[in-house]
N, C-alpha and C positions, 0 to 999 in steps of 0.2 A: 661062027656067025649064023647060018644056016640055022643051027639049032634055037639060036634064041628067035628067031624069025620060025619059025615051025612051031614053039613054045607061047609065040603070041598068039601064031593064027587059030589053036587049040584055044588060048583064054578065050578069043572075040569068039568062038563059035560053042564054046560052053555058055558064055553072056547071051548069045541070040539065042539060043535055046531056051535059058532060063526066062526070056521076054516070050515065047510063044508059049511057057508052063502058064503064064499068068493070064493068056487069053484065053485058053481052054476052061479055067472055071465056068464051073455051070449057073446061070441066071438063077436069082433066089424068085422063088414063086410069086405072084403078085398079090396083095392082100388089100383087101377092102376096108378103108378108114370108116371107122363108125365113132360115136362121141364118145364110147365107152372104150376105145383102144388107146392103150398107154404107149404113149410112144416114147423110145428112148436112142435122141436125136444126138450123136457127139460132130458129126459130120454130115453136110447137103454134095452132093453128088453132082446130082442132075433133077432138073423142075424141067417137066413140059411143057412145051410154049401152049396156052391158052388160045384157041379157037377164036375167030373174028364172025361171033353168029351171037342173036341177045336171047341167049337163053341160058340154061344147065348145063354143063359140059362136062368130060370126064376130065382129070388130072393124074400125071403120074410124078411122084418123085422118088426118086434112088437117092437113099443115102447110109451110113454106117451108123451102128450102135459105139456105144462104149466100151463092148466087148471084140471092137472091130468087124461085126459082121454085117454085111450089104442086106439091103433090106429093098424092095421097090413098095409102096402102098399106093394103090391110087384112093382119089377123092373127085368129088364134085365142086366145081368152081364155076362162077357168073360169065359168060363169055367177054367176051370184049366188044361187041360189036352193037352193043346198046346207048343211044342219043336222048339227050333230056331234050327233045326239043317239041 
């Protein structure tokens, strides 16, 4: 009994380790969206919450290719904080 109790606690601390290999990857560089860049979108990530100011703002999104690799590109986006009045 002991042993299969010593046999799990070995699985669950190979699993936690295996969860701290997958936060150590290093951030992909950030890359400047221009009209002329091809993007090739299979999965969104993360969007950056838009700015509450009316003007030009930076924007980032994280997302993966098709080849599975994380990508971050920012862009410029319209703020939020502009009134038709």
């Amino acid at each position: 009994m002991k042993r299969l109790i010593a046999l799990a606690l070995m699985g669950l601390s190979t699993l936690a380790m295996a969860d701290d290999l997958k936060v150590a990857q290093p951030q992909p560089a950030v890359e400047q969206y221009t009209y002329a860049t091809d993007l090739d979108i299979a999965k969104v990530i993360n969007v950056s919450p838009v700015a509450d100011v009316c003007g030009v703002v930076p924007a980032k999104m994280t997302y993966e290719d098709h080849q599975g690799q994380r990508h971050i590109i920012e862009y410029r986006v319209m703020g939020n904080g502009c009134t038709n009045g």
